[in-house]
C-alpha positions as CSV (number, residue, x, y, z in Angstrom):
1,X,0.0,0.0,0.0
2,X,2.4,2.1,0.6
3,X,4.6,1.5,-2.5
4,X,1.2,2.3,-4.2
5,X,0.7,5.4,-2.5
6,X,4.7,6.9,-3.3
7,X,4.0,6.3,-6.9
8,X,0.5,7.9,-7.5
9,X,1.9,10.3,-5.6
10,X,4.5,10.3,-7.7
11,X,3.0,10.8,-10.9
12,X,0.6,13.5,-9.5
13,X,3.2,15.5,-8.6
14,X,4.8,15.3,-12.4
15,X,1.4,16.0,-13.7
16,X,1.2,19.2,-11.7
17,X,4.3,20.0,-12.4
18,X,4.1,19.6,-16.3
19,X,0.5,21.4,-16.4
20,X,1.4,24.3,-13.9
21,X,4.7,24.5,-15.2
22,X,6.6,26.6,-12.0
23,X,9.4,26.1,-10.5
24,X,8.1,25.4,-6.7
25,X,6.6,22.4,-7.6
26,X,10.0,21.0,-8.1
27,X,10.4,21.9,-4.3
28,X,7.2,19.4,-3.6
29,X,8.8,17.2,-5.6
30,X,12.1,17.5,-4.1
31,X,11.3,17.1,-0.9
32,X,8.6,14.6,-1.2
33,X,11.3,12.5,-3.1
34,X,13.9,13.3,-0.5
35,X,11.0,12.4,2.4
36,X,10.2,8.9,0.7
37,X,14.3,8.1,0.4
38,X,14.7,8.8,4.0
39,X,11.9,6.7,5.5
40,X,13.0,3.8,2.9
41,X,16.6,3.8,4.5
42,X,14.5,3.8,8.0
43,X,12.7,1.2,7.1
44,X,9.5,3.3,7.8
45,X,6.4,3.5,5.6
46,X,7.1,5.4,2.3
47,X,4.1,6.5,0.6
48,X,3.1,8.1,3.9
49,X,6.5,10.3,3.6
50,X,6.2,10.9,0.2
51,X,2.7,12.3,0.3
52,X,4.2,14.4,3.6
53,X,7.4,15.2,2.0
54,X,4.8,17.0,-0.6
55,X,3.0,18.6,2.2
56,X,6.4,20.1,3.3
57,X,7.7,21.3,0.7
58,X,4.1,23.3,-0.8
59,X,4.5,24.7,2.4
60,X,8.1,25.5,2.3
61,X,7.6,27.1,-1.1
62,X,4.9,29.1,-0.3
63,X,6.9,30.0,2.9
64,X,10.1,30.7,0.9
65,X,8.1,32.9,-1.6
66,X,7.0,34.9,1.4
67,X,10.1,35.4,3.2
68,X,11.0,37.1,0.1
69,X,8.4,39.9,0.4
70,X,9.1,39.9,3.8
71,X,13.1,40.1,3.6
72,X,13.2,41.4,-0.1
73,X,16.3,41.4,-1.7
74,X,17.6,45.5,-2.3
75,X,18.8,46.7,-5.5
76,X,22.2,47.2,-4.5
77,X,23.1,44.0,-1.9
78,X,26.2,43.3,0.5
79,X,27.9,39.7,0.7
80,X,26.8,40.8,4.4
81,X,23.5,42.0,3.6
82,X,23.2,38.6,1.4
83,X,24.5,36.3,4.1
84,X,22.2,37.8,7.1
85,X,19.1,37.7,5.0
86,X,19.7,34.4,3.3
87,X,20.2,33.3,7.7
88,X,16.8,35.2,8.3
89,X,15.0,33.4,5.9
90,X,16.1,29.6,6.3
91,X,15.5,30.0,10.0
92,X,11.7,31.7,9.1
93,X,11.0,28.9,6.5
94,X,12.2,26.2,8.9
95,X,10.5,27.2,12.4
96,X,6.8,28.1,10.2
97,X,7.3,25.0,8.3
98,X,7.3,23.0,11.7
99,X,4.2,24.7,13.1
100,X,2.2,24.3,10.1
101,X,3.2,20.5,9.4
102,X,2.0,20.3,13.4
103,X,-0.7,21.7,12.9
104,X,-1.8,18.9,10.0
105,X,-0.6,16.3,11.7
106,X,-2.8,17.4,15.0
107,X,-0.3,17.8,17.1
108,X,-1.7,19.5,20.8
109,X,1.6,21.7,20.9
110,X,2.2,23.1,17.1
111,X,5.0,25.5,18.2
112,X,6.9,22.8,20.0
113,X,9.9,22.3,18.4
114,X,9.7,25.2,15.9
115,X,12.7,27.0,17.2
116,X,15.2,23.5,16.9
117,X,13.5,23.5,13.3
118,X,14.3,26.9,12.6
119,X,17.7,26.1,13.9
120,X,18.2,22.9,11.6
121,X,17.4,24.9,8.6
122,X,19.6,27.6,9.0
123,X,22.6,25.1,10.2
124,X,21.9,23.2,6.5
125,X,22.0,26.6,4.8
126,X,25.2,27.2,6.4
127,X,26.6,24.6,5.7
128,X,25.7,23.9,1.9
129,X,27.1,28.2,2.1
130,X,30.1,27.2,3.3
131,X,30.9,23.8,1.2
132,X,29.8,26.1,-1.9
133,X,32.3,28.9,-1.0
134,X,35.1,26.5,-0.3
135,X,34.3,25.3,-3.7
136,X,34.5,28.4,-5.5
137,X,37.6,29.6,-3.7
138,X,39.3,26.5,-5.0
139,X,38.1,26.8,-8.8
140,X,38.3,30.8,-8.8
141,X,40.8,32.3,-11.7
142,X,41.4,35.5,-10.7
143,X,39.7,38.0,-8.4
144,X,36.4,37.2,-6.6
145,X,33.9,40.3,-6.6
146,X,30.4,40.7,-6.1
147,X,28.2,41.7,-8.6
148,X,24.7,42.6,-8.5
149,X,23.5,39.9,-6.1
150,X,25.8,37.3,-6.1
151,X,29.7,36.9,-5.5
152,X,30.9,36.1,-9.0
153,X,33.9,33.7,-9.4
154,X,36.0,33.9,-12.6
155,X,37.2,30.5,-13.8
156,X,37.0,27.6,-16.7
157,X,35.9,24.9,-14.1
158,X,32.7,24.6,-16.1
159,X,30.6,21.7,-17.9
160,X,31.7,22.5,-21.4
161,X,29.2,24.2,-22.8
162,X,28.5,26.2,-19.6
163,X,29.4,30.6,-19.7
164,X,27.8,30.3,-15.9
165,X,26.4,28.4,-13.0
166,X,24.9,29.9,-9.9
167,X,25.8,27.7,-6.3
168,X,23.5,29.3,-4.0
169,X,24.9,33.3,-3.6
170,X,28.3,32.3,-5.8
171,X,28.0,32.5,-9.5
172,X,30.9,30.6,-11.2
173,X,31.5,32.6,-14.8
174,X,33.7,32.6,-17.6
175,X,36.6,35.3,-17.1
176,X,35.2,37.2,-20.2
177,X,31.9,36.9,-18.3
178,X,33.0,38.0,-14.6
179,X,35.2,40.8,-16.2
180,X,32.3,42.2,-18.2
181,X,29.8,41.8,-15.2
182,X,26.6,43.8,-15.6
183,X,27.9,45.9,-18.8
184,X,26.3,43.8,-21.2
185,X,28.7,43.4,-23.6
186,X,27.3,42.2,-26.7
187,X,28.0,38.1,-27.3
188,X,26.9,35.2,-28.3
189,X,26.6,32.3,-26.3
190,X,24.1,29.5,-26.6
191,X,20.7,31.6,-26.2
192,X,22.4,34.5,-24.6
193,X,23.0,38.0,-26.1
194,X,25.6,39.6,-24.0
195,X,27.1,39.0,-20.5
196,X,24.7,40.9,-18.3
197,X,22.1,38.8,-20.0
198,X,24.3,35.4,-18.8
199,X,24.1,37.1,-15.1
200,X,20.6,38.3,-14.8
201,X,19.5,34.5,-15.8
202,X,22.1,32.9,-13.0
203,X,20.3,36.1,-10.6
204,X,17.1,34.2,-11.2
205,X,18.6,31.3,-10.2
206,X,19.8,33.0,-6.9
207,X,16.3,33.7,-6.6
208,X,15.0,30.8,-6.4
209,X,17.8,29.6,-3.9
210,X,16.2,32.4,-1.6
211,X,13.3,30.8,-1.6
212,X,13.9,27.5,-1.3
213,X,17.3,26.9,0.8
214,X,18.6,23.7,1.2
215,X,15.5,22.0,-0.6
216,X,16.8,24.1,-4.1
217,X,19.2,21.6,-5.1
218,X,17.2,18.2,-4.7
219,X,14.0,20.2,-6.1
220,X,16.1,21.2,-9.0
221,X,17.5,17.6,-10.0
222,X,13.6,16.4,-8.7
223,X,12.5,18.3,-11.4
224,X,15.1,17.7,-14.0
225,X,13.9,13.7,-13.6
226,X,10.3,14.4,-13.6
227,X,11.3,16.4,-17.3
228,X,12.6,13.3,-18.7
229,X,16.4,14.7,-17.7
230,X,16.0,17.1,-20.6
231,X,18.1,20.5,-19.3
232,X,15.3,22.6,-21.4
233,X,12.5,21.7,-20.0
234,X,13.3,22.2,-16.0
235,X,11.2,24.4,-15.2
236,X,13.7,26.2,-13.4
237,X,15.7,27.0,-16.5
238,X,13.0,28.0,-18.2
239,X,12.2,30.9,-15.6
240,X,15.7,31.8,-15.5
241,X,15.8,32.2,-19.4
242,X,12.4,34.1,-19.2
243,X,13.9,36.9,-16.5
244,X,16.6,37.2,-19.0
245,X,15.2,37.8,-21.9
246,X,12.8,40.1,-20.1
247,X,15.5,42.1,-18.2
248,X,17.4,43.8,-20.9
């Protein structure tokens, strides 16, 4: 029953995400996936995870997606600005995500436990911050800056094809990219049209790290599976591409 249950849960949440077509239902995905992998390995029932795992992460998303009106992101940020509200949110998401999963499951104390969640969160975002920047420290070709809303790493360390990738509030960029930053220099690359272009997409990205956390990474690849692994079709690439082309 409760194999059953994981995979019509499953497949509803690819239907919902190929007919609503955001990116936040790759975080109901991601975490429903991530819920159902973690009561397998427990030995606990999975269909009952998955379908909370879902639960968690609508709730996270719609969380996240507050936060950000709540703690909005300025035009011109700090790495300290970035850092503190990044802190702010993950602890938000995490404590209001326990109250309202109490809540569901009827718990007589909702707020028990919510600060330790709150906590838990922020400690993952740290530490996903922290593995990222050790990362980009080691791959970085030159000077590190920061640039618009992100700390922008020049260096070749790429897939192949790649001009960019965002890892939470570090952008990893070509040297012809990081060096040209936000002047938009006309070039051609892939579907892009000049370097600003390349950063406002990778900014999108960052957005969508805001919102999520920790969960942005498994709702990414989540979501990347449920699209048949076709790097077009992930909705989160396709709302990148959109704020791009819609920027400038």
């Amino acid at each position: 029953m409760g194999a059953l249950m994981g995979g019509a849960g499953f497949y509803a949440v690819q239907l919902g995400t190929a007919l609503v077509g955001s990116t936040y239902w790759g975080a109901v995905l991601g975490q429903a996936s991530l819920s159902a992998a973690q009561a397998a390995f427990a030995h606990q029932d999975v269909g009952q995870a998955f379908v909370l795992g879902a639960v968690s992460g609508a709730i996270g998303a719609g969380l996240g997606r507050a936060s950000m009106k709540v703690i909005p992101v300025p035009e011109v940020e700090t790495a300290g600005g970035a850092f503190g509200r990044q802190a702010a949110r993950d602890f938000a998401r995490g404590a209001a995500k326990s109250v309202v999963m109490n809540v569901i499951r009827g718990e007589d104390h909702p707020f028990e436990g919510a600060l330790e969640a709150g906590a838990l969160e922020y400690s993952y975002g740290f530490a996903q911050t922290v593995a990222f920047a050790s990362y980009a420290n080691l791959v970085a070709d030159g000077d590190i800056t920061w640039q618009g809303h992100s700390f922008v790493i020049p260096t070749n360390f790429l897939p192949k094809d790649a001009t960019a990738m965002r890892l939470g509030m570090f952008t990893l960029a070509r040297p012809y990219i990081a060096d040209s930053g936000y002047d938009y220099t006309p070039i051609r690359a892939l579907e892009f049209q000049s370097t600003g272009e390349i950063l406002d997409h990778e900014d999108e990205h960052g957005a969508q790290y805001n919102v999520l956390g920790v969960m942005f990474l498994p709702s990414y690849l989540a979501d990347w599976a449920a699209r048949g692994f076709v790097y077009d079709d992930i909705s989160f690439e396709r709302d990148a591409r959109e704020a791009a082309a819609g920027g400038h």
